[in-house]
VOGU-3710 file (C-alpha; in Angstrom, 3 decimals, decimal comma):
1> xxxxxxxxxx> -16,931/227,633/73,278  -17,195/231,270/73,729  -15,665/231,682/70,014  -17,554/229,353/68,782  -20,854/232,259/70,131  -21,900/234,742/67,749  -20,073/237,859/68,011  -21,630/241,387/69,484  -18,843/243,649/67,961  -18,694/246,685/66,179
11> xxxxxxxxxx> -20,500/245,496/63,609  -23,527/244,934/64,992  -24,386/248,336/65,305  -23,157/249,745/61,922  -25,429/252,429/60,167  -26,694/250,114/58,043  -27,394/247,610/59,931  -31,272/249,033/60,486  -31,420/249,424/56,526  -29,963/245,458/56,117
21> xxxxxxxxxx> -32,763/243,944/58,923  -35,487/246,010/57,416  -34,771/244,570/54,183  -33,968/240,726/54,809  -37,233/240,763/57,099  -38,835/242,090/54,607  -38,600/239,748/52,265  -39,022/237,021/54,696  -42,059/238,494/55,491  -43,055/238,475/51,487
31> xxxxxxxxxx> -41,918/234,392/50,582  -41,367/232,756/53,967  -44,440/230,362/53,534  -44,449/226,727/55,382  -44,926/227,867/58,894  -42,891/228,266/61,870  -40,618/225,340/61,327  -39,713/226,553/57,725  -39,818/230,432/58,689  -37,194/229,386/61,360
41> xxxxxxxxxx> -35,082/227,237/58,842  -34,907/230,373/56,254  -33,550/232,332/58,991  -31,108/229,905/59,580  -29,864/230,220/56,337  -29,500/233,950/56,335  -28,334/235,433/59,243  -25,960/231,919/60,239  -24,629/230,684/56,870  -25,006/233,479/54,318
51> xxxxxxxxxx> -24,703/237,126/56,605  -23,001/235,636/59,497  -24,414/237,727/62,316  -24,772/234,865/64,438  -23,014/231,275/65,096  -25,140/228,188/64,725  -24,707/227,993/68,639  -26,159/231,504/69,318  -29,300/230,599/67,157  -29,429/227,802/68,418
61> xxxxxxxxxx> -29,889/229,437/71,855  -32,673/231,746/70,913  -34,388/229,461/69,336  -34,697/227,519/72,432  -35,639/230,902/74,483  -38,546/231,308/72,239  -39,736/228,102/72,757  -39,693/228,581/76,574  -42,056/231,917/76,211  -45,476/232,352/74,670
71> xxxxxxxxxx> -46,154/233,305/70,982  -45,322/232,502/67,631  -41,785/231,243/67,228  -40,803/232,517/63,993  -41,657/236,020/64,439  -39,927/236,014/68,026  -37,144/234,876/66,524  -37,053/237,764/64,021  -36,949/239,963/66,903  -34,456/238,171/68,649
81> xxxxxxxxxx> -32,144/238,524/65,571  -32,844/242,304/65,003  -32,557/242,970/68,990  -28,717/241,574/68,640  -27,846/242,995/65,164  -28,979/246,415/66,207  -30,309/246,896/69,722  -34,111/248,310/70,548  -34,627/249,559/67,062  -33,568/246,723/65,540
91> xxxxxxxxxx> -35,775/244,569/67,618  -38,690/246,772/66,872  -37,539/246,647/62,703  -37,350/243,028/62,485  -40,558/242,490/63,767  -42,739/245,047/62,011  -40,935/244,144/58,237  -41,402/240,286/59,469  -45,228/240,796/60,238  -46,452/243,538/58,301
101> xxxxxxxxxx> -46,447/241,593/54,672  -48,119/238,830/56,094  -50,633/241,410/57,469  -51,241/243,101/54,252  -51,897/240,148/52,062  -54,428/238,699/54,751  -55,858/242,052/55,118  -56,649/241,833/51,176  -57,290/238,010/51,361  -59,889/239,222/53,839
111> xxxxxxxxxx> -61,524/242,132/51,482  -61,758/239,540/48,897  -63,750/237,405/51,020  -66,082/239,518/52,603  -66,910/241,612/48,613  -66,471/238,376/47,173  -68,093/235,869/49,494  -64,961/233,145/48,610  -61,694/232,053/48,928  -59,086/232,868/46,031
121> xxxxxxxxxx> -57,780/229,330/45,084  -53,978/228,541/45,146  -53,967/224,635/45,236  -51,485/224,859/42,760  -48,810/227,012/44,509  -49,314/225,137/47,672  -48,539/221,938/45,537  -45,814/223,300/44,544  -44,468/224,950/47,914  -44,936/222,508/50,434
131> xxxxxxxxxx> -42,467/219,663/49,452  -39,674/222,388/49,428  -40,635/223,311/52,354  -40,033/220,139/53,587  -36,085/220,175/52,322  -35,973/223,920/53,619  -36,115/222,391/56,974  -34,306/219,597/56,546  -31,549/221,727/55,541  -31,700/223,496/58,704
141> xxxxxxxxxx> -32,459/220,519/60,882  -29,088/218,841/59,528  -26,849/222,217/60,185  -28,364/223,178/63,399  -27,989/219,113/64,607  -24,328/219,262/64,192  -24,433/222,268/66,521  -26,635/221,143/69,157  -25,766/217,274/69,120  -22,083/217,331/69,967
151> xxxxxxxxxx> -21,643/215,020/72,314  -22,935/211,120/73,209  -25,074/211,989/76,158  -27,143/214,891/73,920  -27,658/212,597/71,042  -28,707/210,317/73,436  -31,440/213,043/75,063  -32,296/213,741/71,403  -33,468/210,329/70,845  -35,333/210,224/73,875
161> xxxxxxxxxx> -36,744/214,063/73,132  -37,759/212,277/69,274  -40,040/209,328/71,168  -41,638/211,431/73,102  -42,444/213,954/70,823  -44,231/210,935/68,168  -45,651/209,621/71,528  -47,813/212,768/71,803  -45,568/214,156/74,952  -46,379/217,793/75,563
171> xxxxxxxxxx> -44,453/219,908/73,843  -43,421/222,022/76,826  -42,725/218,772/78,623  -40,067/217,785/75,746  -38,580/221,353/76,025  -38,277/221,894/79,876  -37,635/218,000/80,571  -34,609/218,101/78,117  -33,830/221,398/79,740  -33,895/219,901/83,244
181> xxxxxxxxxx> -32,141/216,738/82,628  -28,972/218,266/81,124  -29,343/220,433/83,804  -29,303/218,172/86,776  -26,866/215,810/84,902  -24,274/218,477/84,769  -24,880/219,430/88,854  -24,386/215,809/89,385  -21,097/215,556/86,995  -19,565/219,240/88,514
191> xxxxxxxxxx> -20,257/217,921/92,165  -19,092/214,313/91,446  -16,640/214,499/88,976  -14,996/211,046/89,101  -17,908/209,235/89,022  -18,722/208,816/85,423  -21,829/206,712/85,676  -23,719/209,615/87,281  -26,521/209,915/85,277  -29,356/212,448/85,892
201> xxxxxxxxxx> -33,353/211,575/86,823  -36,034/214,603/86,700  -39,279/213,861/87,414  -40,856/216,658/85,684  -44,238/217,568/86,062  -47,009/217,493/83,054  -47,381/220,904/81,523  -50,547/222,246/79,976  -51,663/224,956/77,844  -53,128/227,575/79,773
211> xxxxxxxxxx> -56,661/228,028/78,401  -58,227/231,441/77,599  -61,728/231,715/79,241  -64,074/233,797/78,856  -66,859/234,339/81,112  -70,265/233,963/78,889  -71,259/235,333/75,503  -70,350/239,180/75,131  -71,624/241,854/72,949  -69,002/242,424/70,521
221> xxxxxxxxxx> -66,548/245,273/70,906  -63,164/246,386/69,393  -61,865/246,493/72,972  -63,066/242,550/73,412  -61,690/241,617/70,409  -58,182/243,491/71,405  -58,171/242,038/74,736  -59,043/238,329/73,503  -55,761/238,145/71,294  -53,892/239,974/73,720
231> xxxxxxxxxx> -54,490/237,336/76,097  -54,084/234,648/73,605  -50,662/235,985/72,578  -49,414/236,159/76,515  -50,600/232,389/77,334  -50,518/230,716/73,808  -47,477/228,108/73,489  -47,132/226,066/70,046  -47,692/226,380/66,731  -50,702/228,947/65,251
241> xxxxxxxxxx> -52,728/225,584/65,023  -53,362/226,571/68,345  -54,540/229,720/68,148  -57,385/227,942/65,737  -58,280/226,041/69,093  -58,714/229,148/71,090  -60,735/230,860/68,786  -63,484/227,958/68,256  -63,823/227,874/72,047  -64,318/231,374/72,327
251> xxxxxxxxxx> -65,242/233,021/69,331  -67,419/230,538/67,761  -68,524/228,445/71,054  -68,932/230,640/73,302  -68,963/234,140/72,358  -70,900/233,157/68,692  -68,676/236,288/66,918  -67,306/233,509/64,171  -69,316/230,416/62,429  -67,573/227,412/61,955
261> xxxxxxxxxx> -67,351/227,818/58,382  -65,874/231,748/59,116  -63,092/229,306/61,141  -62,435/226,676/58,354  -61,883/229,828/56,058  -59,484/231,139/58,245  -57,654/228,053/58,380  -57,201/228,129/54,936  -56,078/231,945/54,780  -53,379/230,902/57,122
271> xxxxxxxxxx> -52,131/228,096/54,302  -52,043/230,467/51,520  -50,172/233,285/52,901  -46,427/233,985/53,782  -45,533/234,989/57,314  -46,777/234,401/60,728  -49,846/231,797/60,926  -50,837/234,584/63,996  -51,845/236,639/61,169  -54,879/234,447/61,129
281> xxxxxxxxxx> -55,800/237,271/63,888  -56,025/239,739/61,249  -58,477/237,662/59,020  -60,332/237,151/61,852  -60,375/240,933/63,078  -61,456/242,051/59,856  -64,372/240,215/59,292  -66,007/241,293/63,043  -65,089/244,883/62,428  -63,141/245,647/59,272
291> xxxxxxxxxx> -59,752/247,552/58,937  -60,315/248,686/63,156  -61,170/245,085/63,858  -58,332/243,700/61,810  -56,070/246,110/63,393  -56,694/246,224/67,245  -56,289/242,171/66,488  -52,926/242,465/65,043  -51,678/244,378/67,656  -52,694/242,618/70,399
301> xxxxxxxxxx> -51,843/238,710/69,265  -48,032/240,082/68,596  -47,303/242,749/71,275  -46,786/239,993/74,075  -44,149/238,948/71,882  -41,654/241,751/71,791  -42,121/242,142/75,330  -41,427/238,652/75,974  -38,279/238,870/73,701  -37,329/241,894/75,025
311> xxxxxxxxxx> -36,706/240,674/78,513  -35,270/237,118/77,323  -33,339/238,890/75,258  -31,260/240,638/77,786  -31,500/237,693/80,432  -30,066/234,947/77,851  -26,280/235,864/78,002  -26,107/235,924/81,892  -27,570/232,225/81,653  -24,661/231,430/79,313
321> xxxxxxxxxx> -22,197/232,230/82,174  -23,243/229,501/84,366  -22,787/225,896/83,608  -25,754/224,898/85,166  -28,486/227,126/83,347  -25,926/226,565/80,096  -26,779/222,728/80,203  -30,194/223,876/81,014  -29,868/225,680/77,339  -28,170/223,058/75,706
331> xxxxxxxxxx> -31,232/220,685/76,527  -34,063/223,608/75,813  -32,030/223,205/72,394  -32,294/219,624/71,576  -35,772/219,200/72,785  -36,410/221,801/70,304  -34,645/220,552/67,351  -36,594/217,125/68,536  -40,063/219,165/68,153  -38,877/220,366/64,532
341> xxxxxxxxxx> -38,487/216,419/63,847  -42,169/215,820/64,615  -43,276/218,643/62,557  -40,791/217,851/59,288  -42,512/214,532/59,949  -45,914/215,678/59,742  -45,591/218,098/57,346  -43,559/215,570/54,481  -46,333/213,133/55,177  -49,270/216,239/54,191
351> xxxxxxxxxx> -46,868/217,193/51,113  -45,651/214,205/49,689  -48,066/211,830/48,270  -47,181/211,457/44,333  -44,167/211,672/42,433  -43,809/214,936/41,421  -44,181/216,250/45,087  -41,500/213,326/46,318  -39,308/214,195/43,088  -39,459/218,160/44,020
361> xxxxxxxxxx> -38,616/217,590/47,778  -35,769/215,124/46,778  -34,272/217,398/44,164  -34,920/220,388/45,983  -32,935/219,007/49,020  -30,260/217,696/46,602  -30,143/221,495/45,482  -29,842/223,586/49,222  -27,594/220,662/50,940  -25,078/220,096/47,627
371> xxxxxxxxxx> -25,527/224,100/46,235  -25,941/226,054/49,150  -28,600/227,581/47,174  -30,673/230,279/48,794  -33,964/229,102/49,781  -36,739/231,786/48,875  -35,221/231,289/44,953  -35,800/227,612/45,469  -39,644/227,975/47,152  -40,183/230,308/44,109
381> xxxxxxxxxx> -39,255/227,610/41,905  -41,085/224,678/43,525  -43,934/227,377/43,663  -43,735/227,563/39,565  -43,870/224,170/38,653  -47,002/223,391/41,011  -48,431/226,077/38,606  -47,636/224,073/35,730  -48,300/220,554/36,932  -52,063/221,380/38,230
391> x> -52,296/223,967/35,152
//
């Protein structure tokens, strides 16, 4: 098992090894549309299948650890990556080059709106994009499953984690339930183990979102608007749909900074870019207070982040050591992957509703699971012929 983990050698801190996570993240930063699930999935293929810095078991682990701490997944998994290829700078490297595209396009999405008073279309590239997203993930859904699903009993908590995902289960219920059953089904095999039809029950209690409130409507001020997405980047667990949530009840609701048509645009803005969907947060930022607005915004939806990482980070190999928090892990894990089923779900049934969009998923699938192809060349190419199907 331990072989099977990624390795922390020499390597990890060569010279280069800055210069190589600046530019991969980079570039992420640039094509990675789709979201967190397909953000996550390009990783995957990266820095487990093409580079080789980490084992599908190690990712597989941090990708559980971010889902067990606030804040957008992808990006926390950037800096997860750059913290083990090269230490504190590389988790501060992999973060910045993984955010700061995303935060210059919306930045000039923004300006456009505001001199412009619209939205610059792209129905055509998101025609285009989306269905490969969908095989993107699949892809990594089908590599990181043969990781995480070794064995009878977690298939068997991965079916379970599945139902109750497409029952509407809280999300951190499916992750800290898997995590807890594993957990408790290893204590009872360790302490009993000739009695092979232990099984483990948890009883585990319903989780909700913490909810930002904020006491009446407020004047508005750069130091509000910092402290409103720093709070919603400590508490906020799920996808950046989420976030969209916390700023109608606050902005628009109750503190009247936004208009619900300000919030639909938004929405939109975080479609049509690459990157983080947090990014939203520098939309947002920009139109109450322009580049100082957009930037005390930025800073405070992502800082929780690589402070969150940071301590996970150095806690998540010490909870590999014992059997019991390693089960723990191994659940965390499949209740994850289970959460990526729901979205790949959701997301196929948004992008696939004619035949070229079923034909470009299909053959772009075909293309990454037979070819090993890399997938930004094949989003670029999906990308191209939505251009020329919607002209």
């Amino acid at each position: 098992m331990e072989q099977a983990r990624g390795n922390l050698d020499a390597s990890t801190h060569s010279p280069d090894a800055i210069g190589e996570l600046a530019r991969l993240f980079l570039r992420l930063g640039i094509v990675a549309f789709g979201g967190p699930a397909a953000h996550i999935a390009m990783m995957e293929d990266e820095v487990v299948r093409r580079r080789q810095w980490l084992s599908h078991a190690d990712f597989l682990d941090m990708l559980g650890a971010t889902n067990l701490i606030p804040g957008p997944n992808s990006t926390e998994m950037a800096i997860h990556i750059g913290y083990r290829r090269a230490g504190w700078k590389g988790l501060v490297v992999a973060g910045l080059c993984f955010i700061v595209p995303a935060v210059l396009i919306t930045l000039a999405v923004a300006w456009a709106y505001v001199k412009f008073g619209a939205m610059p279309q792209a129905q055509a590239l998101l025609y285009g994009i989306k269905p490969v997203i969908i095989a993107v993930v699949i892809q990594a859904l089908w590599r990181l499953g043969r990781t995480a699903l070794r064995d009878r009993g977690l298939i068997a908590l991965g079916v379970l984690a599945v139902i109750a995902s497409f029952l509407g289960v809280d999300e951190l219920v499916v992750l800290f339930g898997a995590g807890i059953i594993m957990a408790a089904y290893r204590w009872m095999r360790l302490r009993f183990p000739h009695d092979a039809s232990i099984g483990a029950v948890a009883i585990v209690p319903k989780l909700t979102l913490l909810k930002a409130v904020v006491a009446g409507a407020a004047p508005f001020s750069l130091m509000a608007l910092f402290l409103f997405f720093l709070k919603v980047g400590a508490v906020l667990f799920g996808s950046g749909y989420v976030l969209l949530a916390f700023i109608q009840a606050d902005l628009v609701d109750r503190l009247h900074w936004l208009t619900k048509a300000q919030l639909l645009d938004a929405v939109a803005v975080g479609q049509i870019t690459p990157g983080p969907v947090f990014s939203t947060a520098t939309f947002v930022g920009y139109l109450l207070g322009g580049v100082p607005g957009a930037t005390v915004s930025t800073i405070g939806i992502f800082l929780p982040s690589f402070i969150f990482v940071a301590l996970s980070g150095i806690a998540l190999p010490y909870l590999r050591r014992s059997p019991i928090t390693a089960a723990f892990l191994d659940g965390v894990n499949v209740g994850a992957l289970a959460l990526m089923v729901l979205v790949t779900w959701q997301l196929g049934v948004a992008a696939m509703f004619d035949f070229t969009t079923i034909a470009l998923a299909v053959v772009s699938a075909f293309l990454l699971l037979r070819f090993q192809l890399n997938s930004a060349w094949v989003i670029v190419m999906g990308g191209i012929v939505g251009i020329l199907a919607l002209g």
